[in-house]
C-alpha positions as CSV (number, residue, x, y, z in Angstrom):
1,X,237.2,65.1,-147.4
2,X,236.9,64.0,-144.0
3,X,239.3,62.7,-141.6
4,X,238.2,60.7,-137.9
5,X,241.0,60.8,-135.5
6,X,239.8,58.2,-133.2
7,X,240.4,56.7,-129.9
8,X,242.8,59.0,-128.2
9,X,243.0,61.1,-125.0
10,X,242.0,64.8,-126.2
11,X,243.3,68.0,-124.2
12,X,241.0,70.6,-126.3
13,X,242.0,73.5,-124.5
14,X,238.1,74.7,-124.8
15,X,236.4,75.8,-121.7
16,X,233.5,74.4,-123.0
17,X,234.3,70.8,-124.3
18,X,237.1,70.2,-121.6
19,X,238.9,66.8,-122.0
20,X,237.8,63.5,-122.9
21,X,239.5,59.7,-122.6
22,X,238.8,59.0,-124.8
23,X,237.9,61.2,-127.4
24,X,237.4,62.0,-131.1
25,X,237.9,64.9,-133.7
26,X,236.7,64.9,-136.9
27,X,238.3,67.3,-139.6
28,X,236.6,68.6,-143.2
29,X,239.0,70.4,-145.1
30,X,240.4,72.6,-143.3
31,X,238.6,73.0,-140.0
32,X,237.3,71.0,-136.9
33,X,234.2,69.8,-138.1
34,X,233.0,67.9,-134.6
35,X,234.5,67.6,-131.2
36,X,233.5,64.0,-128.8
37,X,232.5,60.5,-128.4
38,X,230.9,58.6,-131.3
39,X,231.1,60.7,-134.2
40,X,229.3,59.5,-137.2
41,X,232.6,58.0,-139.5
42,X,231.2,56.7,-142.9
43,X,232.3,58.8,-145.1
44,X,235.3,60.0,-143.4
45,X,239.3,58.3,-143.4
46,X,239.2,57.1,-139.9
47,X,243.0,57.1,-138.1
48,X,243.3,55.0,-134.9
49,X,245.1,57.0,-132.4
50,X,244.9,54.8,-129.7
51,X,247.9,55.2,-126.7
52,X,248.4,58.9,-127.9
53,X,246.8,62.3,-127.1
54,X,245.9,64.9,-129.0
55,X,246.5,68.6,-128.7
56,X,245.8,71.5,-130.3
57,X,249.0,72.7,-132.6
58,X,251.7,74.3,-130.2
59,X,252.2,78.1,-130.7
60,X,255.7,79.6,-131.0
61,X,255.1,83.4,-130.6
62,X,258.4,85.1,-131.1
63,X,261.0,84.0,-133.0
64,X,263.8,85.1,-135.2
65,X,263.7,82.0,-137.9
66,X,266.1,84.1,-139.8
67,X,268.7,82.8,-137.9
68,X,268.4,78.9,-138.2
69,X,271.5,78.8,-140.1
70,X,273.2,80.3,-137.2
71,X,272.3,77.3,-134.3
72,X,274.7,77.4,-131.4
73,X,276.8,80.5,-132.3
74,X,275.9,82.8,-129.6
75,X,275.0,79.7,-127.1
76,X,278.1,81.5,-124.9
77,X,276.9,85.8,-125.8
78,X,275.2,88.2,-123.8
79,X,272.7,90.2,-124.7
80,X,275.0,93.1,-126.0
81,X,277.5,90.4,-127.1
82,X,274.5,89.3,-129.4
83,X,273.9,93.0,-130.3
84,X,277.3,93.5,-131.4
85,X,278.4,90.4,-133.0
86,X,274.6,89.6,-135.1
87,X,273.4,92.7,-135.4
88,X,276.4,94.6,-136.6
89,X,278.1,91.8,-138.3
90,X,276.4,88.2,-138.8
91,X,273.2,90.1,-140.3
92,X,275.1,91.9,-142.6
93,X,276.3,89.0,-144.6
94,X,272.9,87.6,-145.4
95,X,271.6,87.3,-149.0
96,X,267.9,87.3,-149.7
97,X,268.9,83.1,-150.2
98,X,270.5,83.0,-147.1
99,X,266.8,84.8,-145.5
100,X,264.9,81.9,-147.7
101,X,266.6,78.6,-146.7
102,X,266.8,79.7,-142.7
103,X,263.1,81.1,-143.0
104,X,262.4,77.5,-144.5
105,X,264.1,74.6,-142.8
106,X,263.8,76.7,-139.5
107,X,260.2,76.6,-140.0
108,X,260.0,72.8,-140.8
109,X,262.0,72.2,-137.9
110,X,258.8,73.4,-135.8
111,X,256.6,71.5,-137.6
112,X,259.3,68.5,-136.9
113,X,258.5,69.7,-133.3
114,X,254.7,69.9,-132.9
115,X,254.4,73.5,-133.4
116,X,251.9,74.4,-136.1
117,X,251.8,78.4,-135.8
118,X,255.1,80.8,-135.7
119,X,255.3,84.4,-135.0
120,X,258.0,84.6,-137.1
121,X,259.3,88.3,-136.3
122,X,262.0,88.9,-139.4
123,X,263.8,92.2,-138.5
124,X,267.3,91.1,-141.1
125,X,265.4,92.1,-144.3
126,X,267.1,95.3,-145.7
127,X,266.0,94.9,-149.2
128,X,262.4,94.1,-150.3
129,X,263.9,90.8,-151.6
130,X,265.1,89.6,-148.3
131,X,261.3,90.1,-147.3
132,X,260.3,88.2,-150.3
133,X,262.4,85.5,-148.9
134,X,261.4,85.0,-145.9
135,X,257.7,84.8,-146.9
136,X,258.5,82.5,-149.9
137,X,260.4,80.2,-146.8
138,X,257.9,79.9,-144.7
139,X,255.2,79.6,-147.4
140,X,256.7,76.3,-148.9
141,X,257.2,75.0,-145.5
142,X,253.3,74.9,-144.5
143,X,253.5,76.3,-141.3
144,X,251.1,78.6,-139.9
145,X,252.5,81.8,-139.4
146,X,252.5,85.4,-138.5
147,X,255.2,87.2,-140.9
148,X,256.7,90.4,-138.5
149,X,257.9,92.3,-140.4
150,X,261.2,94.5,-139.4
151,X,264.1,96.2,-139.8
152,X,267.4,95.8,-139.7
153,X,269.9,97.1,-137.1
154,X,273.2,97.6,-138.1
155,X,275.7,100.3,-137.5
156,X,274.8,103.7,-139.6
157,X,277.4,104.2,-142.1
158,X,278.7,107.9,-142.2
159,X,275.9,110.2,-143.3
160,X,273.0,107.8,-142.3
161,X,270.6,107.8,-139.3
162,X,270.5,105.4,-136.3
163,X,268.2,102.6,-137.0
164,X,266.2,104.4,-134.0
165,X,265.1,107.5,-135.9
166,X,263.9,105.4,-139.1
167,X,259.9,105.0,-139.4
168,X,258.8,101.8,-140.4
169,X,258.6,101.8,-143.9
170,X,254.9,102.4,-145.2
171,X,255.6,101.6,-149.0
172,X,256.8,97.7,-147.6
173,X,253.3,97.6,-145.4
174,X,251.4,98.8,-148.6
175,X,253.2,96.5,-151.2
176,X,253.0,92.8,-149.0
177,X,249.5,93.5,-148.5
178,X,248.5,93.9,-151.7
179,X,250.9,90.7,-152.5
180,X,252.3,88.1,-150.9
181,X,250.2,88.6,-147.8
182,X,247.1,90.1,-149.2
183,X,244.4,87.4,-148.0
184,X,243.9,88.4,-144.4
185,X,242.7,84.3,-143.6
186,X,245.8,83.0,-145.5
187,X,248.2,80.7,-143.6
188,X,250.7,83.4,-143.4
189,X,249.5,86.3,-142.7
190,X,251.3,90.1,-142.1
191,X,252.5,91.5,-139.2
192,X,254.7,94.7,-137.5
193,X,258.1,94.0,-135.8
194,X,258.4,97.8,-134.8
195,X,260.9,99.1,-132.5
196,X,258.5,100.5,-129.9
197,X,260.0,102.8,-127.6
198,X,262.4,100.6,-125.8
199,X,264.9,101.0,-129.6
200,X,263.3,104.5,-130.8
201,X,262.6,107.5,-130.9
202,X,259.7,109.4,-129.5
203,X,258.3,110.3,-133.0
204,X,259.2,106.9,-134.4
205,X,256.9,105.0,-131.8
206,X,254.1,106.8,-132.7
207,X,254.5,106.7,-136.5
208,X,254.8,102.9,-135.9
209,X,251.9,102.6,-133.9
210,X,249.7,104.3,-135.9
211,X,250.6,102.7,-139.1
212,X,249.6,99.3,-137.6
213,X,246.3,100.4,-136.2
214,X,245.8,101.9,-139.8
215,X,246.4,98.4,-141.2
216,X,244.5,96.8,-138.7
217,X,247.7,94.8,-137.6
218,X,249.5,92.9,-134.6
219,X,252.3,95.2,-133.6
220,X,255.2,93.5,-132.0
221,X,258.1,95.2,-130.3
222,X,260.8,93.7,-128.0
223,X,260.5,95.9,-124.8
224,X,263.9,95.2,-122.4
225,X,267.7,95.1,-122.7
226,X,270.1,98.1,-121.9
227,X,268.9,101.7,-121.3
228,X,265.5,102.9,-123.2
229,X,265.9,105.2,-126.3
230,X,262.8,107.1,-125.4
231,X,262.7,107.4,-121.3
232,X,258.9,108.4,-120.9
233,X,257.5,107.4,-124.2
234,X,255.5,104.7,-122.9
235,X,253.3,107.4,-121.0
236,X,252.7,109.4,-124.0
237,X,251.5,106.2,-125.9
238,X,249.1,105.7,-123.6
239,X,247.5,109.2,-123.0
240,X,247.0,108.8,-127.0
241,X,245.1,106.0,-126.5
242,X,247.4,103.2,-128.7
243,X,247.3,100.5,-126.2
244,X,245.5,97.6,-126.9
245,X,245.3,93.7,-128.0
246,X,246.7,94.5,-131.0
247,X,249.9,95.3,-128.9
248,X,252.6,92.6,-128.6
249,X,255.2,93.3,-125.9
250,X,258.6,90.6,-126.3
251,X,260.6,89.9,-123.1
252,X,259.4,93.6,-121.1
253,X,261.9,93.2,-117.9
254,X,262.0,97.0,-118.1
255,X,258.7,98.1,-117.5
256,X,257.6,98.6,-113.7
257,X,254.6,96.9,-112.0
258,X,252.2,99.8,-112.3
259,X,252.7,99.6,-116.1
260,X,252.0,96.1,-116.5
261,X,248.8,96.4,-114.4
262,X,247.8,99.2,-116.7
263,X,248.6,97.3,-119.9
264,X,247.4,93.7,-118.9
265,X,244.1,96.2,-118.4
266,X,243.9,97.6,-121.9
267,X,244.5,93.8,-123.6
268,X,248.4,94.0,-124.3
269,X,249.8,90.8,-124.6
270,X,253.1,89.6,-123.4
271,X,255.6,87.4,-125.6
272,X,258.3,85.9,-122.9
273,X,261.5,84.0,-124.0
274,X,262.0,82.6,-120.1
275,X,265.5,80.2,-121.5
276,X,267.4,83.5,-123.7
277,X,266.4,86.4,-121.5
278,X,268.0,83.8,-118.2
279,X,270.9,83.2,-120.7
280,X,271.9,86.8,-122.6
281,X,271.1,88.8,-119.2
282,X,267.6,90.1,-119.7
283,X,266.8,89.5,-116.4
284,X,264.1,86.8,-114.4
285,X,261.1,86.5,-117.2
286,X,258.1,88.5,-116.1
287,X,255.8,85.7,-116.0
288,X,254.3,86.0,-112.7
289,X,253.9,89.6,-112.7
290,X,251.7,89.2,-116.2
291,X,249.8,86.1,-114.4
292,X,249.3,88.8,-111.3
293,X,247.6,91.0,-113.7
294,X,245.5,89.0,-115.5
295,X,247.2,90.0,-118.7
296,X,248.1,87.1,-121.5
297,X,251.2,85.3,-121.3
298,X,252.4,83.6,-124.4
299,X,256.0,82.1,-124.8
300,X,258.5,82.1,-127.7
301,X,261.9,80.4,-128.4
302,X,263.1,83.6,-129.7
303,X,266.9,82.8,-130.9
304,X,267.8,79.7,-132.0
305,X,271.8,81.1,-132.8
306,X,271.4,80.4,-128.7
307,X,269.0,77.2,-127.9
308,X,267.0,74.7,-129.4
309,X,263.3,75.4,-130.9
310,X,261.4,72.8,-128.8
311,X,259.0,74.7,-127.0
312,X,258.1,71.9,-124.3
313,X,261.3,73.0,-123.1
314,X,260.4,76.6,-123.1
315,X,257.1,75.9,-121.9
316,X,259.2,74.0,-118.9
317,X,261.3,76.6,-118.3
318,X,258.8,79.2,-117.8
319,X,256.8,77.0,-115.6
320,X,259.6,75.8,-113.4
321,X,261.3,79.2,-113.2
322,X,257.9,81.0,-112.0
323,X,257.7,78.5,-109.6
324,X,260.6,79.4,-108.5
325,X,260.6,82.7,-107.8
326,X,257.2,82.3,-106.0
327,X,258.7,79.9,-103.5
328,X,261.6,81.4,-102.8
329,X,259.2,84.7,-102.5
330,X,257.6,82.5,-99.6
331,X,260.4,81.4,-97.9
332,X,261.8,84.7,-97.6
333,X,258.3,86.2,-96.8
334,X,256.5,83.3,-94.8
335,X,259.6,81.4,-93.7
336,X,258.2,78.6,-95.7
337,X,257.7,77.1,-99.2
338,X,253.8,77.3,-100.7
339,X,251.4,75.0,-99.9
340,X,250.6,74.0,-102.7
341,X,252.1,75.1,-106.3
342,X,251.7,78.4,-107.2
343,X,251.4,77.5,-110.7
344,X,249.1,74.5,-112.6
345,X,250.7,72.8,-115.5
346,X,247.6,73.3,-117.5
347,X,248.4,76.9,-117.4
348,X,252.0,76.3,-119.1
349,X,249.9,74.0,-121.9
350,X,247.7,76.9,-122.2
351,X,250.5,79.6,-122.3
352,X,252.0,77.6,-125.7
353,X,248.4,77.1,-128.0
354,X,245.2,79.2,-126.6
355,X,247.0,82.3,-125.2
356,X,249.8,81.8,-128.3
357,X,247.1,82.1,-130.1
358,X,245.8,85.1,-127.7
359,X,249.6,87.2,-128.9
360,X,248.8,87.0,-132.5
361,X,245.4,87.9,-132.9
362,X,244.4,84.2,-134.3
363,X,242.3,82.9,-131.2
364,X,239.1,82.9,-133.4
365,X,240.9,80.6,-135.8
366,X,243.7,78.5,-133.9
367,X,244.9,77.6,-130.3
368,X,241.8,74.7,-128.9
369,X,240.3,71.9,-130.7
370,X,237.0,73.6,-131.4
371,X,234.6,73.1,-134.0
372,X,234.8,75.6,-136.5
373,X,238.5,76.7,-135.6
374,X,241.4,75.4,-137.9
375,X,242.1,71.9,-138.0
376,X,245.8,72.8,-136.3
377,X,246.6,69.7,-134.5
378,X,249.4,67.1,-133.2
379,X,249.0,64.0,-132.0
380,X,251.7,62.8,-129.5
381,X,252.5,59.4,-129.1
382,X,252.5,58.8,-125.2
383,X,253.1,55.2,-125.1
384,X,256.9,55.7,-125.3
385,X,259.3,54.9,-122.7
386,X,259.3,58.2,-121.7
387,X,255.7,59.4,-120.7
388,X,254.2,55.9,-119.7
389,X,252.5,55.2,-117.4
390,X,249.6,58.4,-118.4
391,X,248.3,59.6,-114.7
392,X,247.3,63.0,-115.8
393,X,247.4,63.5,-119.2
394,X,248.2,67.4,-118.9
395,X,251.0,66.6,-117.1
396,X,252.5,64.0,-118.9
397,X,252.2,66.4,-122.3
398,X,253.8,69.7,-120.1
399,X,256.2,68.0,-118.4
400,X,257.3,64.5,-120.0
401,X,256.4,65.3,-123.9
402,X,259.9,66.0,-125.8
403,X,260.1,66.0,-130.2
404,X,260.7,62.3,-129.7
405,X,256.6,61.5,-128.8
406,X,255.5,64.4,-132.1
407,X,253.8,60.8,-134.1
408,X,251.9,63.2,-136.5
409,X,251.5,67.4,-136.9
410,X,248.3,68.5,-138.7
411,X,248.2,72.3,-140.2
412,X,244.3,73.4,-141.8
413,X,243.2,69.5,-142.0
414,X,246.6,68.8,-144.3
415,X,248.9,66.6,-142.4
416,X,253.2,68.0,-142.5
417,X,254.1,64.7,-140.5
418,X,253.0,60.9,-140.1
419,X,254.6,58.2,-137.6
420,X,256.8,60.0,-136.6
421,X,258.2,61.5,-140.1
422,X,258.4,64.9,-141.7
423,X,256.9,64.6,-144.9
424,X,259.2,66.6,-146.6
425,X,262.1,66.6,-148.2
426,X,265.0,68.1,-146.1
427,X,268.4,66.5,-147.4
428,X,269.2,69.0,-150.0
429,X,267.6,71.3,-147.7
430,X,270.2,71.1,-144.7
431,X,272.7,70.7,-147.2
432,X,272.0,74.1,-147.7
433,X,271.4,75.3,-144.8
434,X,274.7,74.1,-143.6
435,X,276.0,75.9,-146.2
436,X,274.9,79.2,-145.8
437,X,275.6,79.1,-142.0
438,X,279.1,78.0,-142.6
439,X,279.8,80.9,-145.5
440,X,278.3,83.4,-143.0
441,X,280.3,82.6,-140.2
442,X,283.1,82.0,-141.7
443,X,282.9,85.9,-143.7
444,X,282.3,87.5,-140.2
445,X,285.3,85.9,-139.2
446,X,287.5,86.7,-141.8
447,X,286.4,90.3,-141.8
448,X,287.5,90.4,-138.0
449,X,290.8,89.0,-139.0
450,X,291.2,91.6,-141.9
451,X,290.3,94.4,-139.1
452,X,292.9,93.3,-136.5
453,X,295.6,93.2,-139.5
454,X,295.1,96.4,-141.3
């Protein structure tokens, strides 16, 4: 079956094609058939787009979706408030149900939102069932999604280890692949949340570095946030040669500029959350310093326990914070503002699909309206009240788009919304979810009251 999406402004986010007004895609199955101007139609389902504009699918590279059920708690925590209170209590109280309805409706909510592809990093899965759960979430949702998976970080009980001295579990690597997430071009695909060196050990790191390059897998670690575990490791994984693409870094306020010129040199990509790590204390997001580089620069939402998951926001916030810091960097060293701005919006656009993309080793399937990649796309509608009149189209989608103008969200040529509606059910759904997040909540708090009383 073919589908003509006709008549629209198209941002394809290909080097190559560039951008047309108007424009035209046309989908088979599941992939970008054609790219232009009058595209033969006669056997296709021709949708008029006219007075939107079409992107590619926005990317959301790092989030915890686990924690949907837990919007706005930690809106007011720090970083090692967060620590404290959801790590060694809120995550605690999670059944593998509790995992499956957050994994699910947090995931529709980004579809809600325009973003077609999550990096879904799940480190609150201390049974193979809460795995299970989180896979099954996201696989009746429909997004597009690469499953991290983690561990858990809670306090050792007597006779345990830290959470730091615990490999990542082979036999859990071993038994997704050969189930759940066995088909390495599926829609959700595997993953490795590993500690890296910034949460453990020495020996740990390594063990966790190898076993992803043994699977051929992303590996993802959040790099920033209170003292390092392993002072020094960093140097050791690099004189063993484990840097690479394959090599996610979250957040990574504590590494120095010297390292980030190395890295950005060996392919390592760079997930930043610019609106949490200004909230919980992370420090400024290291944005430029990645741009300086020429290293990758994809962006996530990260927590939604502390903001929404709209990542035109994020995708704001990054741009308007860099911005930022370079001009006041030219005032203090110039004794004026820039010239010009440092940074282009079409770099922020580019920083949420292509180089999204770029983080989770899917750029050869997602990311630009290309023919042959995925058909991963949204249409916005951007003849509302709030992006009229269009001047420049980039602009308008970076810095005017909001959830309101997401008219219709297309994952592998199967559409998840239409005018402006979710086609899914989510009434029993956020009865649910309301549910859970209320039970969980409320547990954590009566466990604190039992504590003070006894």
């Amino acid at each position: 079956m073919k589908t003509l999406l006709t008549n629209a402004i198209v941002l394809t986010l290909d080097p190559v094609i560039g951008d047309l007004n108007p424009g035209q895609v046309l989908v088979e199955g599941d992939r970008i058939l054609a790219v232009g101007r009058d595209l033969p139609a006669d056997d296709a389902d021709v949708i008029d787009c006219r007075g939107g504009i079409l992107i590619p699918g926005l990317v959301n590279a790092h989030m915890h979706t686990w924690q949907t059920a837990l919007r706005g708690v930690a809106a007011n925590w720090t970083l090692l408030e967060y620590f404290g209170h959801v790590h060694r209590g809120l995550a605690t109280l999670f059944t593998p149900e509790d995992i499956h309805i957050a994994t699910r409706m947090g995931a529709l909510n980004q579809l809600n939102s325009g973003i077609t592809t999550l990096g879904d990093w799940c480190h609150n899965n201390p049974t193979p069932a809460h795995t299970d759960a989180g896979v099954r979430g996201l696989q009746e949702a429909g997004i597009r999604a690469v499953f991290f998976h983690g561990s858990p970080k809670p306090d050792p009980k007597p006779g345990q280890p830290h959470f730091s001295e615990i490999p990542h579990p082979r036999g859990e690597v071993e038994r997704l692949l050969a189930g759940p997430l066995g088909e390495p071009d599926g829609r959700v695909t595997l993953g490795l949340a590993i500690l890296g060196p910034h949460y453990s050990t020495l020996d740990v790191s390594l063990h966790d570095f190898a076993l992803a390059k043994e699977f051929g897998l992303v590996a993802s670690m959040h790099q920033g946030g209170g003292p390092a575990v392993s002072p020094g490791a960093w140097d050791v994984i690099e004189e063993r040669g484990l840097l690479g693409s394959d090599i996610n870094i979250v957040h990574g306020q504590s590494l120095d500029d010297d390292q980030l010129a190395r890295f950005c040199a060996q392919g390592v990509t760079f997930s930043i959350a610019p609106e949490n790590e200004m909230t919980q204390g992370h420090g400024f997001p290291i944005t430029g310093h990645v741009r300086r580089h020429g290293g990758v620069v994809s962006l996530g939402v990260d927590l939604e326990s502390v903001m929404s998951g709209d990542m035109f926001t994020v995708a704001r916030m990054a741009l308007g914070m860099q911005r930022s810091l370079d001009n006041d960097a030219s005032r203090r060293e110039q004794g004026s503002m820039p010239a010009t701005s440092t940074v282009r919006v079409r770099e922020a656009l580019e920083w949420i699909t292509i180089d999204g993309a770029r983080a989770l080793g899917l750029e050869d399937r997602i990311g630009s309206l290309s023919p042959g990649k995925q058909a991963d796309i949204v249409l916005l509608d951007s003849g509302m009240l709030n992006m009229q009149p269009v001047s420049d189209p980039v602009s308008s989608v970076v810095m005017q788009a909001s959830l309101a103008n997401v008219d219709s969200v297309m994952v592998a040529g199967k559409f998840h919304k239409r005018n402006g509606q979710l086609l899914a059910d989510v009434t029993s759904g956020l009865r649910e979810l309301e549910a859970s997040g209320h039970r969980i909540y409320g547990e954590l708090q009566a466990r604190k009251q039992h504590e003070e009383t006894t």
